[in-house]
PATINU-663076 format. One line per 5 residues: number of its first residue (from 1); their letters; for each residue x, y, z of N, C-alpha, C. Coordinates in nm, 4 decimals, m for minus. Example, Ala and Ser with C-alpha at 12.3 -4.5 7.8 and 13.67 -1.06 7.14 Angstrom:
<pts>
1	as	1.3190/m0.5690/0.7800/1.2300/m0.4500/0.7800/1.3200/m0.3300/0.7800 ~ 1.2850/m0.2250/0.7080/1.3670/m0.1060/0.7140/1.2900/0.0030/0.7870;
</pts>
This chain:
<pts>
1	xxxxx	0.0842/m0.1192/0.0000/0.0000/0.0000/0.0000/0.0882/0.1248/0.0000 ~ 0.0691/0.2216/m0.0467/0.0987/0.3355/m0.1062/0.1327/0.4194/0.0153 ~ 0.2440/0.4791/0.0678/0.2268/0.5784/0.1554/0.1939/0.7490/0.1254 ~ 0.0946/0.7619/0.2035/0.0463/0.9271/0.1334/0.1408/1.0385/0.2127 ~ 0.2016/1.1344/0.0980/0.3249/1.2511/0.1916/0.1938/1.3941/0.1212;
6	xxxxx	0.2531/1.4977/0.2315/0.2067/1.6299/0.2270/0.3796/1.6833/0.1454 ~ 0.2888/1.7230/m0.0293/0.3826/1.8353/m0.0675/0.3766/2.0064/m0.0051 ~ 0.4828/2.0490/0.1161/0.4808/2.1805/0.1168/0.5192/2.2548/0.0749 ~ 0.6234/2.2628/m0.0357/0.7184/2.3219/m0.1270/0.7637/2.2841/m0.2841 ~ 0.8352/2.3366/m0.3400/0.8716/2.3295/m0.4633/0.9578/2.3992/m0.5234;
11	xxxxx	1.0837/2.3098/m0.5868/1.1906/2.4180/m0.6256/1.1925/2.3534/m0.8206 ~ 1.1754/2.5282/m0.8466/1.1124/2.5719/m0.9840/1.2187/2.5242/m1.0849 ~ 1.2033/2.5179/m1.1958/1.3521/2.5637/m1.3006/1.3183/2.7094/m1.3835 ~ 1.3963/2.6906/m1.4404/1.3895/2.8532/m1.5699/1.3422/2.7987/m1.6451 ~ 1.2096/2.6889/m1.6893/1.1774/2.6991/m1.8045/1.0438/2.7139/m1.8131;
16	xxxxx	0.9839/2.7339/m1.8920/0.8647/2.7834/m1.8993/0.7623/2.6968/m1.9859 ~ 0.7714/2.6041/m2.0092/0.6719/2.4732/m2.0312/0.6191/2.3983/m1.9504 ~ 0.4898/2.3941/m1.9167/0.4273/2.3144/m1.7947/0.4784/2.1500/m1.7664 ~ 0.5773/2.1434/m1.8552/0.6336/1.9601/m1.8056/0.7700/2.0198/m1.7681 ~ 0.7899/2.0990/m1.7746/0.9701/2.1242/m1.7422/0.9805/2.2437/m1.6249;
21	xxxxx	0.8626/2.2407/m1.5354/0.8601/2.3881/m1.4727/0.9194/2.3626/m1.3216 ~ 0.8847/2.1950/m1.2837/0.9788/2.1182/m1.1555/1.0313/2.0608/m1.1328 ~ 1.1059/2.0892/m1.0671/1.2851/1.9984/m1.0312/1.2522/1.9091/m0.9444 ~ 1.2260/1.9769/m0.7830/1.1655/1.8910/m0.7024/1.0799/1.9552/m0.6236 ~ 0.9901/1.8170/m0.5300/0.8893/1.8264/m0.4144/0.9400/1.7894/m0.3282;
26	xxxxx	0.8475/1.8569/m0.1536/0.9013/1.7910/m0.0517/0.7680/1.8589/0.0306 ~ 0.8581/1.8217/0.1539/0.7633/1.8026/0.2656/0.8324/1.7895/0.4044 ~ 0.7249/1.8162/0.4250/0.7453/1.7833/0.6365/0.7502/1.6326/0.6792 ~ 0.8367/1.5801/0.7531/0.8451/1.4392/0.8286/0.7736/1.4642/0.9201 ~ 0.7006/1.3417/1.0272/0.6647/1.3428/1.1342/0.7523/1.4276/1.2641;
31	xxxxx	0.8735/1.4358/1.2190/0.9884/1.4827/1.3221/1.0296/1.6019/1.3010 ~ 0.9757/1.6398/1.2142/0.9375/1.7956/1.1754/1.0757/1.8387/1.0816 ~ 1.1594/1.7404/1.0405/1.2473/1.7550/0.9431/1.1768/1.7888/0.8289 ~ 1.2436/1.8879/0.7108/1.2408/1.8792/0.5502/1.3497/1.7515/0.5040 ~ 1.1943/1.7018/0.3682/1.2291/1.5901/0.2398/1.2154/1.6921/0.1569;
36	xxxxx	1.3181/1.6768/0.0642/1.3019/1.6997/m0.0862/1.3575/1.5648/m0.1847 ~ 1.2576/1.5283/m0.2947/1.2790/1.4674/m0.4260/1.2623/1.5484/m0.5157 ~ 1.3256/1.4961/m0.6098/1.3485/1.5052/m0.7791/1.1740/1.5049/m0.8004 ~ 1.1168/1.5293/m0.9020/1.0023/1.5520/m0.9745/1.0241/1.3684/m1.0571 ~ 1.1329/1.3830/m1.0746/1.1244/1.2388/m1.1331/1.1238/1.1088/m1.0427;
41	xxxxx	1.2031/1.1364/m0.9582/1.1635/1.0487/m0.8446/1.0328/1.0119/m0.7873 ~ 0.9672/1.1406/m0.7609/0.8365/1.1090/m0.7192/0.7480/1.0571/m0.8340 ~ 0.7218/1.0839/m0.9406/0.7298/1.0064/m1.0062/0.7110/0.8392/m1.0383 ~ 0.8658/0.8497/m1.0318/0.8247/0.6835/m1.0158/0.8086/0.6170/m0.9219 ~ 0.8043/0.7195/m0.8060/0.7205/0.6206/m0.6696/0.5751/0.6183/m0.6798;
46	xxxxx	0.5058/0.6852/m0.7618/0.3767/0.7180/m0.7539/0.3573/0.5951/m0.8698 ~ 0.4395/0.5964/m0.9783/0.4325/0.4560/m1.0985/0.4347/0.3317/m1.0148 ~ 0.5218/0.3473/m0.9212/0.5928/0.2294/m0.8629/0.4600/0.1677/m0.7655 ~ 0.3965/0.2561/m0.7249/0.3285/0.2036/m0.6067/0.3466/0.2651/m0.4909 ~ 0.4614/0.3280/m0.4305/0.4960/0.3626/m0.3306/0.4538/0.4596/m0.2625;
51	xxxxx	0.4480/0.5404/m0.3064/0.3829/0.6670/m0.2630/0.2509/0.7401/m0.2993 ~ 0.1921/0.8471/m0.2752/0.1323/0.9111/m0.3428/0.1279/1.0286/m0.2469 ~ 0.1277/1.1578/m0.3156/0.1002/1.2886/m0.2545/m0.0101/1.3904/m0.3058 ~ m0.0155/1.4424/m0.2103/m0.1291/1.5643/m0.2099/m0.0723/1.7052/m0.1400 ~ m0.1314/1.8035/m0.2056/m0.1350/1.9819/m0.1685/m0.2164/1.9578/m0.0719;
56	xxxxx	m0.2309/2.0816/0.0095/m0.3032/2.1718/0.0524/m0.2934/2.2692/m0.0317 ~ m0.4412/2.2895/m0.0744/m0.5053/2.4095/m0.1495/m0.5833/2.4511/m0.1704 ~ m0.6495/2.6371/m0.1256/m0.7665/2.6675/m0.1173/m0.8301/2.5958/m0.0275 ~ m0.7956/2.5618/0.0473/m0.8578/2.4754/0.1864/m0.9258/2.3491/0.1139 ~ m0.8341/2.2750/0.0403/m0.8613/2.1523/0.0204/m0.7407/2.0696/0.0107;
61	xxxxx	m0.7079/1.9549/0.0172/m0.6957/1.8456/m0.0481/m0.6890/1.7978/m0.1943 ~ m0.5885/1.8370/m0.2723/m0.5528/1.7684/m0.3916/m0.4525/1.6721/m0.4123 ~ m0.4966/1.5155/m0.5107/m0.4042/1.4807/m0.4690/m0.3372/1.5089/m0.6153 ~ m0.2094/1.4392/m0.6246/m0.1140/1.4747/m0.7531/m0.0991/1.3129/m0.8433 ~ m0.0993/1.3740/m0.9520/m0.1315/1.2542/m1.0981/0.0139/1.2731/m1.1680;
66	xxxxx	0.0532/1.1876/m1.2545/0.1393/1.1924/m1.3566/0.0357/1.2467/m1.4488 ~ 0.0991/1.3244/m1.5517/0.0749/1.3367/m1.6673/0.1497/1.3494/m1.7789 ~ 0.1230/1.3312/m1.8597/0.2070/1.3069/m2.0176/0.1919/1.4266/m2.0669 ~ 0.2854/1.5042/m2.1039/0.3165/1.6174/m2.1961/0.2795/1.5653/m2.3427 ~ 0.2425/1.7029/m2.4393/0.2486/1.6404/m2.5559/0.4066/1.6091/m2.6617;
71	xxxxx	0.4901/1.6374/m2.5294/0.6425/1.5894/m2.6079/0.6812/1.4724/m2.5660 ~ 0.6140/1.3846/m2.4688/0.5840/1.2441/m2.4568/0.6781/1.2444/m2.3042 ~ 0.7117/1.3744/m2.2500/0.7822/1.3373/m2.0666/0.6543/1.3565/m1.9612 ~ 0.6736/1.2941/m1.8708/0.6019/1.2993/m1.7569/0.6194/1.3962/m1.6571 ~ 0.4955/1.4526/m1.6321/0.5211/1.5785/m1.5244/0.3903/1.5179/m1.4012;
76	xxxxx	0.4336/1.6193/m1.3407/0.3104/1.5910/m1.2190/0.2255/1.7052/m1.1831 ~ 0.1051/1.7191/m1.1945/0.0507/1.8460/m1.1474/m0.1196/1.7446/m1.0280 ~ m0.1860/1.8626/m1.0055/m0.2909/1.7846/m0.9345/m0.4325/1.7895/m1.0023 ~ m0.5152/1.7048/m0.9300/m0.6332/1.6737/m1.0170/m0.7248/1.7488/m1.0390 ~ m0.6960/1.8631/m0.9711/m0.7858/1.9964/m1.0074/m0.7047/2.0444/m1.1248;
81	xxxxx	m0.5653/2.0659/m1.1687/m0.5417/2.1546/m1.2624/m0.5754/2.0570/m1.3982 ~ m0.4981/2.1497/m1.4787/m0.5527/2.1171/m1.6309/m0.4428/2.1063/m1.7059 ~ m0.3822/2.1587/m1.7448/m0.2760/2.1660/m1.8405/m0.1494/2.1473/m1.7929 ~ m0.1440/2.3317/m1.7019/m0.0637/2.3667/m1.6042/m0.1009/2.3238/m1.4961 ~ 0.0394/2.2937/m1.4149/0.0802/2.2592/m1.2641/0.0867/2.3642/m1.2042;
86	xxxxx	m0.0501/2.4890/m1.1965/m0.0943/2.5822/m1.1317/m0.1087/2.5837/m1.0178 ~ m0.1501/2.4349/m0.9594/m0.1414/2.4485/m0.7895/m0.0666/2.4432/m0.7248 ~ 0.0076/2.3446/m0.7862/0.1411/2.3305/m0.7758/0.2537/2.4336/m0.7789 ~ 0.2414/2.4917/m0.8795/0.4119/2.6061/m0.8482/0.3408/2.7128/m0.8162 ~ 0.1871/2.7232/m0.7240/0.1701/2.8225/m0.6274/0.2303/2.8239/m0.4693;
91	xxxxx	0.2772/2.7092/m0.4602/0.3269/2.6243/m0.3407/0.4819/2.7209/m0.3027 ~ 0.5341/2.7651/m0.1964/0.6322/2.8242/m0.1630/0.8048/2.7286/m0.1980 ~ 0.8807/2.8377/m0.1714/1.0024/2.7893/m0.2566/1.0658/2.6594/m0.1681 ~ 1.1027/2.4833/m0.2244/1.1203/2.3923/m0.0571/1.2764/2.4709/0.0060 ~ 1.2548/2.4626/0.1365/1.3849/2.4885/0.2133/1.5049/2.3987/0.1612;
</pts>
């Protein structure tokens, strides 16, 4: 079974295509340490089985999907957005 993490952060790149816009996600541990992964990493823990994560946003709960670009790479945004990973790189910069 899948363990569910809280994304609180996100560190951006310089590019400006909604599949190339994150490097990585992270989050708070129980011990109140910062995680950061790769965008690709999470990724394939979410392919893999392993994981799965969700925002806080707008006082909800989103969780986060792979999606396929139309240049055939995988990005991650959440199941409210659309195209763009809008909820996502509204999220503050990770420590």
């Amino acid at each position: 079974m899948a363990s569910r993490h809280q994304i609180c952060g996100v560190a951006r790149s310089e590019f400006l295509n909604h599949h190339q816009r994150l490097r990585h996600v992270g989050g708070v541990n129980p011990d109140g340490s910062w995680w950061k992964i790769s965008e690709q990493d999470a990724i394939a823990g979410i392919e893999a089985g392993h994981w799965r994560f969700f925002i806080a946003y707008q006082g909800r709960e989103r969780d986060l999907v792979v999606t396929l670009s139309k240049y055939g790479r995988k990005y991650l945004r959440t199941t409210a957005d659309r195209l763009q990973p809008d909820s996502l790189l509204s999220l503050p910069e990770c420590r």
